[in-house]
PQR file of N, CA, C, O and H, with PARSE charges and radii, in Angstrom:
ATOM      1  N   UNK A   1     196.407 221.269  59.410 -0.4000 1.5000
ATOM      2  CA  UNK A   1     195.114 220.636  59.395 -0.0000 2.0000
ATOM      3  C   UNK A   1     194.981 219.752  60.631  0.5500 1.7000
ATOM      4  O   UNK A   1     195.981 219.349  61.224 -0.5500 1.4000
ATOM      5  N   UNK A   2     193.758 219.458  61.010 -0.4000 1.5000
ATOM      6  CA  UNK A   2     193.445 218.786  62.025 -0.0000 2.0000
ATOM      7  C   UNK A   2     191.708 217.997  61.885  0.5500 1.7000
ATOM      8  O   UNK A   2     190.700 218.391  61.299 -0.5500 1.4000
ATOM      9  H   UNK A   2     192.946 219.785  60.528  0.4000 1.0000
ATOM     10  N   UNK A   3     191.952 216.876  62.634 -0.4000 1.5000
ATOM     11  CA  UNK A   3     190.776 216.502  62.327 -0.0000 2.0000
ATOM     12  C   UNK A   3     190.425 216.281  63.796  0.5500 1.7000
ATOM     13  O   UNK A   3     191.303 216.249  64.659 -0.5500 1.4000
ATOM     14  H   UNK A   3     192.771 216.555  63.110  0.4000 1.0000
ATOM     15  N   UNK A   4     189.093 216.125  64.073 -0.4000 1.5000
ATOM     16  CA  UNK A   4     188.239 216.398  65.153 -0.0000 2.0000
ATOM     17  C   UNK A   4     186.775 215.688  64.891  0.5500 1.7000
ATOM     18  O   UNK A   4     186.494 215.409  63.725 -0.5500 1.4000
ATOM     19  H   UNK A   4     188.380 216.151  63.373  0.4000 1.0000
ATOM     20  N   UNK A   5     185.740 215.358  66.045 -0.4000 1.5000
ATOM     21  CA  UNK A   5     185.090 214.617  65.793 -0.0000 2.0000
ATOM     22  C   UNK A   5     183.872 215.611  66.299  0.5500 1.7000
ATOM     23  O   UNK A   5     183.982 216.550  67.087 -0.5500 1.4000
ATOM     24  H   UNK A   5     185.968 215.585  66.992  0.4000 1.0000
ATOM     25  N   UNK A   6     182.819 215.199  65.708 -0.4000 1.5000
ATOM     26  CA  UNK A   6     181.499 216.495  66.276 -0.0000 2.0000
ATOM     27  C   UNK A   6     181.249 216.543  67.435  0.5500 1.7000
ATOM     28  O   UNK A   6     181.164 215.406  67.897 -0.5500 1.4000
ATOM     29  H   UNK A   6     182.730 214.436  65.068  0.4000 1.0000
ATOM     30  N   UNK A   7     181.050 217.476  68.308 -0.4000 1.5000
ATOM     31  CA  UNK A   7     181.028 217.550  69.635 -0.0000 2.0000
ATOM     32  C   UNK A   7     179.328 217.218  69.801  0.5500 1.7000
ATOM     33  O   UNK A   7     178.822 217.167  70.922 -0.5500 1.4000
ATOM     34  H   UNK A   7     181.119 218.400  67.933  0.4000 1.0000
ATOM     35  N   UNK A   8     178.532 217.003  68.561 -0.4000 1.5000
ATOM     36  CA  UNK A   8     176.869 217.165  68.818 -0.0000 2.0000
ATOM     37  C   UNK A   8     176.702 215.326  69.065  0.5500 1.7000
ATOM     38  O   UNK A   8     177.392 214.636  68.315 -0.5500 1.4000
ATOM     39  H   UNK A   8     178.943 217.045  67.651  0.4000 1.0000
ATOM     40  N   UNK A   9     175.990 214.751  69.882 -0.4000 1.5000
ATOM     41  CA  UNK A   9     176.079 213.414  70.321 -0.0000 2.0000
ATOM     42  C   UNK A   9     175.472 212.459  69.312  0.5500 1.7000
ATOM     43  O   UNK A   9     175.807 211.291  69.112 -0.5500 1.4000
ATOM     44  H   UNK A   9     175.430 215.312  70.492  0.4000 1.0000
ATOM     45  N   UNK A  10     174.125 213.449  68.461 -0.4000 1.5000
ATOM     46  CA  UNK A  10     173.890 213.169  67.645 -0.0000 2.0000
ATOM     47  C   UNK A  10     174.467 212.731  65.912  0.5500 1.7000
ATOM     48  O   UNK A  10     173.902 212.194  64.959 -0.5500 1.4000
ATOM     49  H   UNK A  10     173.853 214.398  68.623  0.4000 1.0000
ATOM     50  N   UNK A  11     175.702 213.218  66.109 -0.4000 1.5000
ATOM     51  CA  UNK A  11     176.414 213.375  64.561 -0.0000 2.0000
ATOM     52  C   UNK A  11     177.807 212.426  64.940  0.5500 1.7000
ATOM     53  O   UNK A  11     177.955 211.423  64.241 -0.5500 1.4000
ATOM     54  H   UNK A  11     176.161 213.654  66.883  0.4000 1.0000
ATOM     55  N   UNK A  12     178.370 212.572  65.526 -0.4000 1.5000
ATOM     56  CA  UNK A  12     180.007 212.463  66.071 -0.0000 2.0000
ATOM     57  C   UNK A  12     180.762 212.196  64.671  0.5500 1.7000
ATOM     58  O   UNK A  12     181.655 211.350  64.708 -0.5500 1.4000
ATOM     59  H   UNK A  12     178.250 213.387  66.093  0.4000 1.0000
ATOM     60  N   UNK A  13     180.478 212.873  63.358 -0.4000 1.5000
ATOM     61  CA  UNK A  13     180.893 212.788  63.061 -0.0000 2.0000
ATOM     62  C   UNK A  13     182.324 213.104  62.661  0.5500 1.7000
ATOM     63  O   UNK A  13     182.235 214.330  62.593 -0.5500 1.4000
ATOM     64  H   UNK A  13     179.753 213.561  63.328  0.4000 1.0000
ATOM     65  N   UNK A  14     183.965 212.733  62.257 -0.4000 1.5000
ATOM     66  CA  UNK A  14     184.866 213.291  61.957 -0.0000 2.0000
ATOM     67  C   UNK A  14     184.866 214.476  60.783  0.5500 1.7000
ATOM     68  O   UNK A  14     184.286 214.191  59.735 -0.5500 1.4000
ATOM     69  H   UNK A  14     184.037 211.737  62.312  0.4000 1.0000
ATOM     70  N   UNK A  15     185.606 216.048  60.927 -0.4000 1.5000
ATOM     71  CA  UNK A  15     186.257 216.332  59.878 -0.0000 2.0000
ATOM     72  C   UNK A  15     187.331 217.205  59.896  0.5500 1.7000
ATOM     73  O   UNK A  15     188.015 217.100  60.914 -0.5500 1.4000
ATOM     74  H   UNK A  15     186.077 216.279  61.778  0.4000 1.0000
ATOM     75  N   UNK A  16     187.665 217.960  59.166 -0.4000 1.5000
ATOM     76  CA  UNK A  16     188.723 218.827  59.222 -0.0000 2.0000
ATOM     77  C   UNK A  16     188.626 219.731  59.330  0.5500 1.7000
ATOM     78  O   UNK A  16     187.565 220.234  58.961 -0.5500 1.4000
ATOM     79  H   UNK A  16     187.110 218.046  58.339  0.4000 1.0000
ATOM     80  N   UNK A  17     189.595 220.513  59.870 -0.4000 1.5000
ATOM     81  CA  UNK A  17     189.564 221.794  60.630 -0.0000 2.0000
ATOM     82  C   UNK A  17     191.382 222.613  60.096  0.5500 1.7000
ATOM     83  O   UNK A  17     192.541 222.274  60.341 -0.5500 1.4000
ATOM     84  H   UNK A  17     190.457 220.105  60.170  0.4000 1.0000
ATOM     85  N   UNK A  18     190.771 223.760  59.309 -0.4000 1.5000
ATOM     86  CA  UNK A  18     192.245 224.611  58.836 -0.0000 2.0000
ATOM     87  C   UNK A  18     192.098 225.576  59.491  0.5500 1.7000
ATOM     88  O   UNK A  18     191.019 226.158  59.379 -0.5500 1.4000
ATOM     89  H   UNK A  18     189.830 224.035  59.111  0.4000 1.0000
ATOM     90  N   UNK A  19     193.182 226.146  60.477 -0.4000 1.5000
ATOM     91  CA  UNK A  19     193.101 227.317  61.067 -0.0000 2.0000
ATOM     92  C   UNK A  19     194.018 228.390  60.059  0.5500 1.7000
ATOM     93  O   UNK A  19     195.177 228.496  60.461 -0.5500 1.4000
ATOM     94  H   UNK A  19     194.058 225.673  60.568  0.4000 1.0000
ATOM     95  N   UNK A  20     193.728 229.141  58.915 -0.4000 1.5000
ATOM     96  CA  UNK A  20     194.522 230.178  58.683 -0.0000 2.0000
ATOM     97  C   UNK A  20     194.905 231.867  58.965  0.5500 1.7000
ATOM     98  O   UNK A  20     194.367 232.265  59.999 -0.5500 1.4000
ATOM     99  H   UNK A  20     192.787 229.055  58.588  0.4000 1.0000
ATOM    100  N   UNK A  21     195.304 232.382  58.616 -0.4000 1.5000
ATOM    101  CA  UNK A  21     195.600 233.802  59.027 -0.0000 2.0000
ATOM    102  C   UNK A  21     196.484 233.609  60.210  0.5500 1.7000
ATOM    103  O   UNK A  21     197.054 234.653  60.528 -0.5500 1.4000
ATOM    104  H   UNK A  21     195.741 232.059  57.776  0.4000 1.0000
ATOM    105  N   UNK A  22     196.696 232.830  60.773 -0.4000 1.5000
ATOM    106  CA  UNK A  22     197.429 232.639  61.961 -0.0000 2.0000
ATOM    107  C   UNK A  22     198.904 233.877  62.282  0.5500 1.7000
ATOM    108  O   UNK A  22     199.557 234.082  63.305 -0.5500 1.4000
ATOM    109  H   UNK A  22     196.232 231.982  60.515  0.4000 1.0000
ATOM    110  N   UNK A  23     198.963 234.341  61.230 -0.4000 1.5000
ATOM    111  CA  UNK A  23     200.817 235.190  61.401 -0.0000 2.0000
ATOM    112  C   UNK A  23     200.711 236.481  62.157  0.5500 1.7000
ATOM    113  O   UNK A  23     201.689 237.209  62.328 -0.5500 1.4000
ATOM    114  H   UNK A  23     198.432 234.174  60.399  0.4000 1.0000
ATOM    115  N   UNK A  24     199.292 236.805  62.690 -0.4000 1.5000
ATOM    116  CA  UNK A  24     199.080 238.561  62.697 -0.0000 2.0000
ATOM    117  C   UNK A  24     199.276 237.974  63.954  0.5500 1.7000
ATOM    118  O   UNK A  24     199.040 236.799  64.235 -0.5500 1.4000
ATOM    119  H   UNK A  24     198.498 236.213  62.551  0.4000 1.0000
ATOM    120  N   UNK A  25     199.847 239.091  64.915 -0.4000 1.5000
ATOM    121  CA  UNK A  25     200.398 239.037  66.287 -0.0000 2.0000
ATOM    122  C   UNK A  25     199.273 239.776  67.020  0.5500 1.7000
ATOM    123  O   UNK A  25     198.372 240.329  66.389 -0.5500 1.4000
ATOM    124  H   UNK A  25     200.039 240.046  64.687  0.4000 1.0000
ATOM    125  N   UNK A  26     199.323 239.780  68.099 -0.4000 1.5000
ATOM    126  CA  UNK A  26     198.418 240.903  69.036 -0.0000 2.0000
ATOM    127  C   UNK A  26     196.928 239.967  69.282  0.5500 1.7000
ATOM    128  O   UNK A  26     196.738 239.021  68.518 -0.5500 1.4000
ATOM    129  H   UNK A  26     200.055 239.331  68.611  0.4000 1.0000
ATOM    130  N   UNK A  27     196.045 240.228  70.213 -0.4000 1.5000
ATOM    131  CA  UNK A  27     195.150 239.516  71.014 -0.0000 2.0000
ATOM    132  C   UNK A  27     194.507 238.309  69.723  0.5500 1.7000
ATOM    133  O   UNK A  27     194.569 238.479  68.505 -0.5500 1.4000
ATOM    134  H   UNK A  27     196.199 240.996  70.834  0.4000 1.0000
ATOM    135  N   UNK A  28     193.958 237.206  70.394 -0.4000 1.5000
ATOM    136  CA  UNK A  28     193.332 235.985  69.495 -0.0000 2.0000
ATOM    137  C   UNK A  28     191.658 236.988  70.147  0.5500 1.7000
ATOM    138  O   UNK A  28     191.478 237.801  71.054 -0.5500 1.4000
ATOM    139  H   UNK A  28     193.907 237.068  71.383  0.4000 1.0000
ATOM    140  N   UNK A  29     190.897 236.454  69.267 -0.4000 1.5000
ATOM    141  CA  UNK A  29     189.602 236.186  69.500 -0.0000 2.0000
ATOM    142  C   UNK A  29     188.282 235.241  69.110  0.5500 1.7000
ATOM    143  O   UNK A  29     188.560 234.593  68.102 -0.5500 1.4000
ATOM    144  H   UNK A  29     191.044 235.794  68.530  0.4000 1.0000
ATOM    145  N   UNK A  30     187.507 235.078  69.386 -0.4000 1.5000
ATOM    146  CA  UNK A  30     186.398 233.601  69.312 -0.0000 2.0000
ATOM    147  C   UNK A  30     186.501 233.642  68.027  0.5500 1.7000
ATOM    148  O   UNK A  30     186.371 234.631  67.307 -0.5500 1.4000
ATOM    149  H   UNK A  30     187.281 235.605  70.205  0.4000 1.0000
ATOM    150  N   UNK A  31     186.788 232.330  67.662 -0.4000 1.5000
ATOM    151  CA  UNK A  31     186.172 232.257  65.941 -0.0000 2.0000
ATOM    152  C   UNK A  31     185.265 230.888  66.260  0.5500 1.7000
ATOM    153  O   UNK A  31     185.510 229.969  67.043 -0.5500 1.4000
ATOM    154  H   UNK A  31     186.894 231.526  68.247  0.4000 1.0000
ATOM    155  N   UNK A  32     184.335 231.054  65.528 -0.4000 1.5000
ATOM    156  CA  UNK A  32     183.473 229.475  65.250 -0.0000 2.0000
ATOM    157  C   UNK A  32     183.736 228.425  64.483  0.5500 1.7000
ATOM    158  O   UNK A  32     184.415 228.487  63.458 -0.5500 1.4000
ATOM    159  H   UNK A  32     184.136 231.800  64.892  0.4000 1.0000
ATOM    160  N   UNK A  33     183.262 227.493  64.896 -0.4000 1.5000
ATOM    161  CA  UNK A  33     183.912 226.368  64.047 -0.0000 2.0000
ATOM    162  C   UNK A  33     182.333 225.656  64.027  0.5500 1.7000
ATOM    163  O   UNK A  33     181.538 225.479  64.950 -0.5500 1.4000
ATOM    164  H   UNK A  33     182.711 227.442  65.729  0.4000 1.0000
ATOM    165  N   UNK A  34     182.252 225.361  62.694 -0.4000 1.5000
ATOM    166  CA  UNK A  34     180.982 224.576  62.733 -0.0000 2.0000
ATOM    167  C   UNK A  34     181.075 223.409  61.888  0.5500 1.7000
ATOM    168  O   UNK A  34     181.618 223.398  60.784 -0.5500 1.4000
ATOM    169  H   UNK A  34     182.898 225.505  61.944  0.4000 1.0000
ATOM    170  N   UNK A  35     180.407 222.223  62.576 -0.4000 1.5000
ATOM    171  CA  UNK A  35     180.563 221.022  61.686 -0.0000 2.0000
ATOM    172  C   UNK A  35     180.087 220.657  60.295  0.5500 1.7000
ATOM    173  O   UNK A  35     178.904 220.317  60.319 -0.5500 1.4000
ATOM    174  H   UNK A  35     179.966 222.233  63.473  0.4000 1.0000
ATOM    175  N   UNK A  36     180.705 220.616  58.937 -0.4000 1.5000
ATOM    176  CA  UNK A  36     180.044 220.131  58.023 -0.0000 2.0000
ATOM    177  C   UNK A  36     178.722 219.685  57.681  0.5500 1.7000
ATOM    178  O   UNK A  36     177.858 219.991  56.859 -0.5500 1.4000
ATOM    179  H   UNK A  36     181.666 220.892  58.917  0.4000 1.0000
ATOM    180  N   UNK A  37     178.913 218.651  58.833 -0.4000 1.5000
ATOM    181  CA  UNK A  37     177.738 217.371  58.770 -0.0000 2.0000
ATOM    182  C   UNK A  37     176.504 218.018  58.863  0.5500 1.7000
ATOM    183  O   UNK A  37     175.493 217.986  58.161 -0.5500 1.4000
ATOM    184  H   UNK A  37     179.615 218.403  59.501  0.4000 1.0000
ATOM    185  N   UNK A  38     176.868 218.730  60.083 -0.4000 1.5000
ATOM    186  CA  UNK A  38     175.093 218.735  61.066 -0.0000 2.0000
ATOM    187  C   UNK A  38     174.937 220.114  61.476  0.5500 1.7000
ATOM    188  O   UNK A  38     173.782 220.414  61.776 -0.5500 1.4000
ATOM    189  H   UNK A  38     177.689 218.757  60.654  0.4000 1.0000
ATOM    190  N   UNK A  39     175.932 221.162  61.578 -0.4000 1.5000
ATOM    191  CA  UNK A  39     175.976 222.357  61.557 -0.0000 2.0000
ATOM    192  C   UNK A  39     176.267 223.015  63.251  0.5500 1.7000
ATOM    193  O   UNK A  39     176.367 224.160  63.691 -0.5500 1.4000
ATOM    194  H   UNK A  39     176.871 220.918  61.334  0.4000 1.0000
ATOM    195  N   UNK A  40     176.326 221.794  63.807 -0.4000 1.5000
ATOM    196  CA  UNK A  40     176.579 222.005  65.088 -0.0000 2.0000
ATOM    197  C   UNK A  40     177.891 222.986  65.445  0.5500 1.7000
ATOM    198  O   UNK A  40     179.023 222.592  65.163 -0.5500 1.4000
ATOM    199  H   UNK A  40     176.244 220.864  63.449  0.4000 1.0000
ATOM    200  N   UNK A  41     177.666 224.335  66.106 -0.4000 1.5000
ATOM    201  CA  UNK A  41     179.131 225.314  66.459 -0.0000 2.0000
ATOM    202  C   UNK A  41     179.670 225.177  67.730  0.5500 1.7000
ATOM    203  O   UNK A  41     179.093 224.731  68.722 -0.5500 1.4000
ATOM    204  H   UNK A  41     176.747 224.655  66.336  0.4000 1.0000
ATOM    205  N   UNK A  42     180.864 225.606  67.640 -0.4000 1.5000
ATOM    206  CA  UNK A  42     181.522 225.646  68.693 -0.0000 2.0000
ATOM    207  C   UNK A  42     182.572 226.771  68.620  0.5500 1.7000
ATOM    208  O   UNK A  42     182.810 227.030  67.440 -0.5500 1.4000
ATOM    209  H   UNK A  42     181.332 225.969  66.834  0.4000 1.0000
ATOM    210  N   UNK A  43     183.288 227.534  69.484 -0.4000 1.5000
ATOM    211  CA  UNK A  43     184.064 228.712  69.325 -0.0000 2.0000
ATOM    212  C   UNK A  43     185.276 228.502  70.088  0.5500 1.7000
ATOM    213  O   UNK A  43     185.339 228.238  71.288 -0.5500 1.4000
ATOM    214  H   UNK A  43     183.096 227.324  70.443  0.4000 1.0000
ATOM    215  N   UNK A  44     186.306 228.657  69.210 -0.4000 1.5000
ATOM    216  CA  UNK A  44     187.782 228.151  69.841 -0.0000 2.0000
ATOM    217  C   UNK A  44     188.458 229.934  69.438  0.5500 1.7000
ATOM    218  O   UNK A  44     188.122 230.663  68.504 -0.5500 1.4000
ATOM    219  H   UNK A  44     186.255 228.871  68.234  0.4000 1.0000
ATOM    220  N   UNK A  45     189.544 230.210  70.607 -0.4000 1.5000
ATOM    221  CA  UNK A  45     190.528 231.213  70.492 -0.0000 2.0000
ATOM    222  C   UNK A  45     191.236 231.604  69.423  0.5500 1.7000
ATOM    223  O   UNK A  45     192.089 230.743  69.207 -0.5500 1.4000
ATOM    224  H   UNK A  45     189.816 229.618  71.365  0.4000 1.0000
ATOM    225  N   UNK A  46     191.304 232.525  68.610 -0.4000 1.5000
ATOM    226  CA  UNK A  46     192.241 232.354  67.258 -0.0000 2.0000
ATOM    227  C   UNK A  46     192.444 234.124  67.175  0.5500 1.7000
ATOM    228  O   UNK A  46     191.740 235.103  67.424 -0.5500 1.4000
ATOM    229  H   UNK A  46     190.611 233.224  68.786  0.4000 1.0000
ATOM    230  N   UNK A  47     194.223 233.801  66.535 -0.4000 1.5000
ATOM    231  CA  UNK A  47     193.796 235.166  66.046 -0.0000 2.0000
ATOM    232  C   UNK A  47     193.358 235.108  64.305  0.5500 1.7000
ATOM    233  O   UNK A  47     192.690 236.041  63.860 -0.5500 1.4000
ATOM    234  H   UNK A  47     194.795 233.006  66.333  0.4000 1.0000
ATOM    235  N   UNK A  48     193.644 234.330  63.678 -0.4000 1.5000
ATOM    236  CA  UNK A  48     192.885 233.897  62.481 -0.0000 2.0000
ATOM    237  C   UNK A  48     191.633 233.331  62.458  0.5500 1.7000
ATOM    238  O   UNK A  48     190.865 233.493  63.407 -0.5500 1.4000
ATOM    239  H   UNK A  48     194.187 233.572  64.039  0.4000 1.0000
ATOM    240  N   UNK A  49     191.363 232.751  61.586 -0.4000 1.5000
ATOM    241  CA  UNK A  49     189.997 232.361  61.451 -0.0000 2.0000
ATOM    242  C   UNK A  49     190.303 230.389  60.998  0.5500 1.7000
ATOM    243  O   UNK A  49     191.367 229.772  60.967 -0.5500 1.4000
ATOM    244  H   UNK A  49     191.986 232.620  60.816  0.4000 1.0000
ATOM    245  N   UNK A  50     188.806 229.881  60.700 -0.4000 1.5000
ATOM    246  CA  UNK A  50     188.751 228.291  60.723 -0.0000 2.0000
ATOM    247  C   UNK A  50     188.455 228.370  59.563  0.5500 1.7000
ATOM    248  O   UNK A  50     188.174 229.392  58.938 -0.5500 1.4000
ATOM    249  H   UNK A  50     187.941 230.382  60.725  0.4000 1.0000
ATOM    250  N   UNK A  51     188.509 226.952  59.074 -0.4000 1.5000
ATOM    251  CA  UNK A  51     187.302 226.467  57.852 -0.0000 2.0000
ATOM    252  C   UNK A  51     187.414 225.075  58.312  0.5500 1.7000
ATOM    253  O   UNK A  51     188.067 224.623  59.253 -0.5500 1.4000
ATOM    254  H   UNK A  51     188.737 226.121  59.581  0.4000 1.0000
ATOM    255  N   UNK A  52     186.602 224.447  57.412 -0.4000 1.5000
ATOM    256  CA  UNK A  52     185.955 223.295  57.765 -0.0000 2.0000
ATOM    257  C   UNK A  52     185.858 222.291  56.703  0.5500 1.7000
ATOM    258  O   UNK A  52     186.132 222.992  55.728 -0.5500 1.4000
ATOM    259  H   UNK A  52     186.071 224.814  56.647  0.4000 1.0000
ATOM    260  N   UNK A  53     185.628 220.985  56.195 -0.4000 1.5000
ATOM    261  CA  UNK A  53     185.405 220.498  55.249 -0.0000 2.0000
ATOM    262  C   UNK A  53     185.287 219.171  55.609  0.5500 1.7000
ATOM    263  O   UNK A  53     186.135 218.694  56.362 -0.5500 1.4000
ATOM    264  H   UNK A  53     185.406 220.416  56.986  0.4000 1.0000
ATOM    265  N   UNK A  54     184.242 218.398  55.135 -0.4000 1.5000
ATOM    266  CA  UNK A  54     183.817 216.908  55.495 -0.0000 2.0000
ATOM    267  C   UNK A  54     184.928 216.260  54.527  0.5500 1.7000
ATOM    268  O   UNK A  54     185.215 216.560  53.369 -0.5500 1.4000
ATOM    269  H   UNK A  54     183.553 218.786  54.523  0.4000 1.0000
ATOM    270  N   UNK A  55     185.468 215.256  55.393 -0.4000 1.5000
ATOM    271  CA  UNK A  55     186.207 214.434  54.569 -0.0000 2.0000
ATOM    272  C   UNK A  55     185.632 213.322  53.424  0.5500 1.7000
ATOM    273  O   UNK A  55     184.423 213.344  53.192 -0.5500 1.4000
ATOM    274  H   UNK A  55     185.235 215.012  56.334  0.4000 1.0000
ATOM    275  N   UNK A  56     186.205 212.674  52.946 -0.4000 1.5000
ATOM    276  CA  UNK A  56     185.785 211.575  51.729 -0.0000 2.0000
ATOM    277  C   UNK A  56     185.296 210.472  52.331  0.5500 1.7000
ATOM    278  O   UNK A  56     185.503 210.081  53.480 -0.5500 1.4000
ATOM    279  H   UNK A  56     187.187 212.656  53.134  0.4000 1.0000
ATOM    280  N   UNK A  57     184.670 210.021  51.528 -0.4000 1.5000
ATOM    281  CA  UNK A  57     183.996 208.567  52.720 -0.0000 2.0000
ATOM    282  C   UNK A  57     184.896 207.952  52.807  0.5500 1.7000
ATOM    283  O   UNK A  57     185.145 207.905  54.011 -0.5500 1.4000
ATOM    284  H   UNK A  57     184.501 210.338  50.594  0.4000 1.0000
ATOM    285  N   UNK A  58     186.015 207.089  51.969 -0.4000 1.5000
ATOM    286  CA  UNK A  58     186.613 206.884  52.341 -0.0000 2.0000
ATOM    287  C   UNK A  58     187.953 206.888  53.614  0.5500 1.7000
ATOM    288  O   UNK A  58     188.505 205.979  54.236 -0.5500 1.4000
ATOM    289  H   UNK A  58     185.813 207.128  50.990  0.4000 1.0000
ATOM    290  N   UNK A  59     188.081 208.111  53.606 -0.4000 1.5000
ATOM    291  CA  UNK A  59     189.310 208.874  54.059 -0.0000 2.0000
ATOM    292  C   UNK A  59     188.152 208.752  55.843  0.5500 1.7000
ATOM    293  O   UNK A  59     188.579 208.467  56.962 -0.5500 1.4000
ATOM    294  H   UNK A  59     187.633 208.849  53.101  0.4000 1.0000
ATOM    295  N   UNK A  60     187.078 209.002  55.546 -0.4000 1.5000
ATOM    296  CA  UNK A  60     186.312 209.565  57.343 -0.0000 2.0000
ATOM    297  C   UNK A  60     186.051 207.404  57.809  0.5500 1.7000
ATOM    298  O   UNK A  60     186.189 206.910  58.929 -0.5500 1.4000
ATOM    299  H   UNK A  60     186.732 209.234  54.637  0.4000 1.0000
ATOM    300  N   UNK A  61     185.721 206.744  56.672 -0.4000 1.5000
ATOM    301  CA  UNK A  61     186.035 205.313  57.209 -0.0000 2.0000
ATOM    302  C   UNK A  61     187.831 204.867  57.770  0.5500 1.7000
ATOM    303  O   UNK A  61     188.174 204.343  58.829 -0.5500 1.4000
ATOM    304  H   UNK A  61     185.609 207.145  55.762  0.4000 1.0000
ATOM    305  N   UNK A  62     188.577 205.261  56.749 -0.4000 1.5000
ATOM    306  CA  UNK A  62     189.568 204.788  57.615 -0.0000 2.0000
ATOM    307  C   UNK A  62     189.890 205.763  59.112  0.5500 1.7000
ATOM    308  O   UNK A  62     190.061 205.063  60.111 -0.5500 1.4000
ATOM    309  H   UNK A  62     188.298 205.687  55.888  0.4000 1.0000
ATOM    310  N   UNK A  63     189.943 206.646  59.239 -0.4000 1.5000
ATOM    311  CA  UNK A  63     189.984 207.596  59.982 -0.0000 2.0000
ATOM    312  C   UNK A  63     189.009 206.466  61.532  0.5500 1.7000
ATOM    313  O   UNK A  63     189.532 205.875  62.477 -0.5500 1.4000
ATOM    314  H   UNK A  63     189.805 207.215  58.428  0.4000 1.0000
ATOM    315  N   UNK A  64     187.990 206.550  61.273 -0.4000 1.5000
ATOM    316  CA  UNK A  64     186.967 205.247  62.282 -0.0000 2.0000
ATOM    317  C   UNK A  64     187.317 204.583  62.616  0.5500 1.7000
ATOM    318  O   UNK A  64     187.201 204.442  63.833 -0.5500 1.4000
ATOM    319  H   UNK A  64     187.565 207.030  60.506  0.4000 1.0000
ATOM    320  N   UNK A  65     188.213 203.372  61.667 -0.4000 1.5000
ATOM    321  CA  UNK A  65     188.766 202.202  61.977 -0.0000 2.0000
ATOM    322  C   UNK A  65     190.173 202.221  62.522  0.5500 1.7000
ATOM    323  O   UNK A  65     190.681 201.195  62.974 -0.5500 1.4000
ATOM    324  H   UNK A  65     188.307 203.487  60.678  0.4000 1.0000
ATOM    325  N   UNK A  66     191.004 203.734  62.472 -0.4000 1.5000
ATOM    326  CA  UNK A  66     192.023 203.485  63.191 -0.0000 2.0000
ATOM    327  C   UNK A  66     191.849 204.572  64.854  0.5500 1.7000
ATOM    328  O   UNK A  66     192.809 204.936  65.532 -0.5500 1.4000
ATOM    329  H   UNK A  66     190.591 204.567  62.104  0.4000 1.0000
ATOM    330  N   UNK A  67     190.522 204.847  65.124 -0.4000 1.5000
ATOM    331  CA  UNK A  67     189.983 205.480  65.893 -0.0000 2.0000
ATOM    332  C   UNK A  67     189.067 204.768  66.914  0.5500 1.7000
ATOM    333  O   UNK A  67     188.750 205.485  67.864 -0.5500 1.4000
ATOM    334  H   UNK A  67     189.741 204.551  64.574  0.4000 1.0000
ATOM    335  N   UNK A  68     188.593 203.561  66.922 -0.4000 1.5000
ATOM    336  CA  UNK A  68     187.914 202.951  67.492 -0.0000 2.0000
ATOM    337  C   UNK A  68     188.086 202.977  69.003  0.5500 1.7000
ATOM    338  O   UNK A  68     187.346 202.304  69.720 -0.5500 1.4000
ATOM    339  H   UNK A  68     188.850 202.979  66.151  0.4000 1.0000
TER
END
């Protein structure tokens, strides 16, 4: 897992990002990644695929405060 912040200037919001399928060998290709929040995409190399999921308010506040 990984967390990442919205690339849209409008949202910046944080969330998470699971890359699975990852084990199959042989060429990666574009997968999209789109933000929870605001729906904003973006396309990173994979040979698996993404998912996505907004974190807890809690969990995306502390995440802020040790991100500042």
């Amino acid at each position: 897992m990984e967390i990442v912040k919205c690339h849209n200037k409008n949202c910046g919001r944080p969330y998470e990002i699971r890359e699975i399928g990852i084990s199959s060998p042989g060429g990666k290709e574009s997968e999209e990644i789109s933000c929870p929040h605001c729906n904003d995409t973006y396309t990173r190399r994979s040979s698996g695929m993404f998912t996505t999921s907004a974190m807890t308010p809690e969990r995306e506040a502390d995440y802020n405060e040790a991100n500042k």
